[in-house]
C-alpha positions as CSV (number, residue, x, y, z in Angstrom):
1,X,-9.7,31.6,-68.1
2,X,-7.6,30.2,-65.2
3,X,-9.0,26.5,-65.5
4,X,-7.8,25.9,-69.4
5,X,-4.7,28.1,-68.4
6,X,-4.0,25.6,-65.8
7,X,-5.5,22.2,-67.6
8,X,-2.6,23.2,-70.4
9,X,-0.3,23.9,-67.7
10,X,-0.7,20.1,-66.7
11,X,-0.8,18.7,-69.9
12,X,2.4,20.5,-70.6
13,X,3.9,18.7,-67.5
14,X,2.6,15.2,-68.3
15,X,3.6,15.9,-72.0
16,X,7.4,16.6,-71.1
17,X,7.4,13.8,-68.5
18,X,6.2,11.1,-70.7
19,X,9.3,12.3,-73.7
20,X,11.6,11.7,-70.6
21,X,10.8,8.5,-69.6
22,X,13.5,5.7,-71.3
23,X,10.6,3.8,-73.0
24,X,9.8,6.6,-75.7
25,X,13.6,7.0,-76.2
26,X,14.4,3.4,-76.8
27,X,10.8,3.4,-78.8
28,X,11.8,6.7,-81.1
29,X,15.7,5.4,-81.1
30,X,15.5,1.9,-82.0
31,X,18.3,0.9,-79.6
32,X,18.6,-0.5,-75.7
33,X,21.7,0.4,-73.7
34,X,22.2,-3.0,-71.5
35,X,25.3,-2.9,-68.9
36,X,26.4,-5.8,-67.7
37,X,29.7,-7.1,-66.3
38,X,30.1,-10.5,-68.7
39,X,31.9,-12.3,-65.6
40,X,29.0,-13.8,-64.0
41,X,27.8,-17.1,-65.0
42,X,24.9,-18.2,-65.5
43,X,23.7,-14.6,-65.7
44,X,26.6,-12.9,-67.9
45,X,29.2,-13.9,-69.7
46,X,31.4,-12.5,-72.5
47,X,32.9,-15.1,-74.7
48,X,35.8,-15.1,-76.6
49,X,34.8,-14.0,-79.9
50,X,33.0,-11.0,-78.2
51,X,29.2,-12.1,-78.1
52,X,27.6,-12.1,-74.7
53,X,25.3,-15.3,-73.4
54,X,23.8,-16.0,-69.9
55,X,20.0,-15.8,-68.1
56,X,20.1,-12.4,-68.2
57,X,21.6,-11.6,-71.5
58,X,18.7,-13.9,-73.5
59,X,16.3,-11.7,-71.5
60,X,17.7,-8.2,-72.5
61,X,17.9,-9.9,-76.1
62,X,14.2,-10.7,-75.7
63,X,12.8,-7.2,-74.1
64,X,15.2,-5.5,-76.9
65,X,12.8,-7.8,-79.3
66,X,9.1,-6.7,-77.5
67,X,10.2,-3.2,-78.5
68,X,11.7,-3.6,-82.0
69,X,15.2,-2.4,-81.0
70,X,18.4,-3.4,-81.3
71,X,20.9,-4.0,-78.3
72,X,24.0,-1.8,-77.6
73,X,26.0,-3.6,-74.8
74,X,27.9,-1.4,-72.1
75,X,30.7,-3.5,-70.9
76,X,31.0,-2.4,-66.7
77,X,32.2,-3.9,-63.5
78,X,31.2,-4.5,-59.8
79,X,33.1,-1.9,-59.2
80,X,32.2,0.7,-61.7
81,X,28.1,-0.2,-62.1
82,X,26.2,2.1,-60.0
83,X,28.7,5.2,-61.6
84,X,28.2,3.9,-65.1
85,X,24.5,3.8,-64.3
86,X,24.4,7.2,-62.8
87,X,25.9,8.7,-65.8
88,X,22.9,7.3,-67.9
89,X,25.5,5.4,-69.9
90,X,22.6,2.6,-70.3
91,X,18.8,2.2,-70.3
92,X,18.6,-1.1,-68.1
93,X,21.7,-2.8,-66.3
94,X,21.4,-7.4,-66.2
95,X,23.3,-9.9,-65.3
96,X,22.9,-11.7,-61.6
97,X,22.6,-8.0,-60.0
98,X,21.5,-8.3,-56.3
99,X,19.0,-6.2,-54.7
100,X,20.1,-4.0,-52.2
101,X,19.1,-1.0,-50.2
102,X,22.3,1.1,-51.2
103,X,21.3,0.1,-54.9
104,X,17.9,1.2,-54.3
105,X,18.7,5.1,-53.4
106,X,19.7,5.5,-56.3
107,X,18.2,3.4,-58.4
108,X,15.1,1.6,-59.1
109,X,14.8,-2.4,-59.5
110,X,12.4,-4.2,-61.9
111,X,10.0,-6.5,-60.1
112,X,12.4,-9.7,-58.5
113,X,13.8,-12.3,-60.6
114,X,13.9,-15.0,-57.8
115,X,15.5,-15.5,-54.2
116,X,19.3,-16.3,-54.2
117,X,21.1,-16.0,-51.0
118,X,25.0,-16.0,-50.3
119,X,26.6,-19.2,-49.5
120,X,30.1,-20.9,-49.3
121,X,32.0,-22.2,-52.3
122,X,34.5,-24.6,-51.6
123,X,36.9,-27.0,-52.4
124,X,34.6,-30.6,-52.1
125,X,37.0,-31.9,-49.2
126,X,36.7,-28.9,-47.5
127,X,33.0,-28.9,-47.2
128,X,32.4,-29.9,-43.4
129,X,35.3,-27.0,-42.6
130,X,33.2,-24.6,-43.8
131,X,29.5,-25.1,-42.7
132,X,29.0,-21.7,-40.8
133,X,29.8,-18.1,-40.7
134,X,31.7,-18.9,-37.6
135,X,33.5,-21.5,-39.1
136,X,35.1,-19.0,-42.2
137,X,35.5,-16.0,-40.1
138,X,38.5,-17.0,-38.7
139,X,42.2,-15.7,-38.9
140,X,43.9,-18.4,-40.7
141,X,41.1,-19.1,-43.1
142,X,41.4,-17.4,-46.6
143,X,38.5,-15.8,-48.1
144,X,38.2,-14.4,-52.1
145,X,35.5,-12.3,-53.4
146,X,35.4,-10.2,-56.4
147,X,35.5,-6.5,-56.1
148,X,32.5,-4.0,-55.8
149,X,30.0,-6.3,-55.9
150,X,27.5,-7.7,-53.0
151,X,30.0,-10.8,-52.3
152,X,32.6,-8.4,-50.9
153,X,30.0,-6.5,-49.0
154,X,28.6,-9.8,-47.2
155,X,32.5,-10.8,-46.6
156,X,34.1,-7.1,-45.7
157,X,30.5,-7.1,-43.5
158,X,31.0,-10.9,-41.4
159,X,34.2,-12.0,-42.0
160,X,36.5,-9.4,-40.7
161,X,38.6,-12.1,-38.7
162,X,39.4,-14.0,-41.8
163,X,41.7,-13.1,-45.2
164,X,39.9,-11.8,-47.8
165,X,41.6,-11.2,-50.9
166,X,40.1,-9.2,-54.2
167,X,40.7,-11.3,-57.5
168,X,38.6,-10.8,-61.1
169,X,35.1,-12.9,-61.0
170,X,36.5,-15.3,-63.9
171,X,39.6,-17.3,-62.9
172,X,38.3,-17.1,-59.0
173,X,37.4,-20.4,-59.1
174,X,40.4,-21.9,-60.2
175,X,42.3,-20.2,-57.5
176,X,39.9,-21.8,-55.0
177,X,40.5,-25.7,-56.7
178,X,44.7,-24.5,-56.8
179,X,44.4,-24.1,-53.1
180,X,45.4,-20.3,-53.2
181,X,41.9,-19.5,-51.5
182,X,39.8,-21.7,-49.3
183,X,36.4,-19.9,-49.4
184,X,34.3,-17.8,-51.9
185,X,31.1,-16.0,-50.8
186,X,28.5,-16.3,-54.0
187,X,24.8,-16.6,-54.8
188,X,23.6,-20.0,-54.5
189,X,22.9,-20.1,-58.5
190,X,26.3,-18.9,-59.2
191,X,27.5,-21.8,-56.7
192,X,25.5,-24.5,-58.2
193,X,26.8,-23.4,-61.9
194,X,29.9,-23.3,-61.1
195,X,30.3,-26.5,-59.2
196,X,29.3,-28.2,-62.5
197,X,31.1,-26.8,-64.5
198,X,34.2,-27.1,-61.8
199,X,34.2,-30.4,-60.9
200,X,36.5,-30.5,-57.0
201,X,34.2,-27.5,-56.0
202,X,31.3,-27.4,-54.0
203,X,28.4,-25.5,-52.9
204,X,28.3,-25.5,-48.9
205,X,24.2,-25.8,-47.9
206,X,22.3,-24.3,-51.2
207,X,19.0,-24.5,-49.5
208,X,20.1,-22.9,-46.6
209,X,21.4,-19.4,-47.6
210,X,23.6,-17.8,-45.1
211,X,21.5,-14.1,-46.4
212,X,18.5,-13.9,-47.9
213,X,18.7,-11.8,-51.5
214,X,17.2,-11.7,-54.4
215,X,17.7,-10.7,-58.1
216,X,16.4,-8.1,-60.6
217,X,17.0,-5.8,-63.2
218,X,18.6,-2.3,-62.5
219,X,16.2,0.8,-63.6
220,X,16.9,4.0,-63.8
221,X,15.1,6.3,-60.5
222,X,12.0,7.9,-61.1
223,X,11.5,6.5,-64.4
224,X,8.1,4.8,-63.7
225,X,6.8,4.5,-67.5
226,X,9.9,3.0,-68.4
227,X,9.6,0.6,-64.8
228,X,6.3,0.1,-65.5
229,X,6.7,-1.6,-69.0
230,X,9.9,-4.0,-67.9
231,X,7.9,-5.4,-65.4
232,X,5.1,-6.0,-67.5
233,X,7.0,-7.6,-69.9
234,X,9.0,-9.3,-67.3
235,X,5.2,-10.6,-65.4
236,X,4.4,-11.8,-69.0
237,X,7.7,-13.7,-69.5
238,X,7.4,-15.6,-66.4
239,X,3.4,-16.0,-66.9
240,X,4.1,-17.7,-70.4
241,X,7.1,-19.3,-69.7
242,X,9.4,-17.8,-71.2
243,X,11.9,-17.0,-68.4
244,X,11.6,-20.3,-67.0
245,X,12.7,-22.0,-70.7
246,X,15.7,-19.6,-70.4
247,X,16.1,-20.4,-66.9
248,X,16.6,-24.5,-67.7
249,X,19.5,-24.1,-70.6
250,X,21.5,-22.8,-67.6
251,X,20.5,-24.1,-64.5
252,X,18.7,-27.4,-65.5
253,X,20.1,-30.9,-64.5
254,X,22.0,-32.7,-67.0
């Protein structure tokens, strides 16, 4: 009597855990959660009529798709993502969201996007001022970095000698070409994009990332049914090319 006792015991268990997991609540719902910021190009960004576009935004739109739900977007900041997390307000967080160790107790992270390391943004004329680490951290040299967000970190972290100044992630790069800033620590994706898109601003040493980093997808802890079917669809996206076709309406040459 004591091994079915225990056999329904276990199935119990596994029963309960598997209506837990994200996946058969998005499945039995119809509808994905996605946070995301909206002020990081090329991963996230919300547009004026309200609609959100970027990498990461056509890939939420696509895993919404693999499993027939719709999307219910949880506007956040850098500031406020790991407590909006916490509080289960979504299933799945995007948009340009660095891996981190402090991220990682208390989260989990899909599978990684890609390497993208911090480098210097800065004016174009500027670009030989700014080469190094030692070369920014310095007293008289004016540093602006978003709040909350792995940017600030990597400044407040090596580049306590220098200013550094807090402004929102949007109009930061026009106060770098007004001359109100002389620096911004960024991924070297978000540097590329926006030296294109601002020309008089220019990504110091792309290839040659001051940290290494990379991105992925932020997962709720201990969830690994729900983990274990974003990275599968995430493997498959990349093995198809999928991900990569996104990828290139961003980041692709003109």
């Amino acid at each position: 009597m004591k091994a079915p006792l225990a056999f329904c015991l276990l199935a119990s268990v596994a029963t309960h855990a598997l209506a837990d997991s994200r996946l058969d609540e998005v499945l039995q719902n119809g509808t994905l959660t996605v946070c995301t910021t909206g002020d990081y190009k090329p991963y996230t960004s919300l547009r004026a009529d309200g609609h959100y576009e970027g990498i990461d935004i056509a890939m939420a739109e696509s895993l919404a798709k693999s499993l027939n739900a719709n999307i219910k977007w949880v506007p956040t900041t850098w500031k406020t993502l790991m407590p909006d997390f916490l509080a289960q307000r979504c299933d799945i967080a995007v948009g340009g969201i660095s891996v981190s160790l402090e991220r990682q107790k208390k989260a989990f992270f899909s599978q990684p996007l890609g390497v993208d390391g911090k480098i210097p943004l800065v004016r174009c004329a500027d670009v030989q001022r700014y080469q190094s680490v030692e070369q920014i951290n310095q007293p008289q040299v004016r540093v602006i970095e978003p709040a909350g967000g792995t940017n600030e970190v990597f400044a407040r972290a090596h580049l306590a000698k220098a200013q550094i100044r807090l402004h929102d992630n949007v109009t930061i790069f026009d106060e770098l070409l007004a001359g109100k800033a002389d620096v911004m620590i960024t991924d070297a994706s978000e540097a590329r994009f926006q030296q294109k898109q601002k020309p008089g601003l220019c990504a110091v040493n792309p290839e040659r990332q001051m940290q290494y980093s990379e991105k992925a997808f932020l997962l709720p802890r201990d969830d690994v049914a729900w983990k274990s079917y974003v990275d599968q669809w995430l493997h498959l996206s990349m093995a198809t090319g999928v991900y990569e076709g996104i990828v290139n309406q961003w980041l692709a040459a003109p």
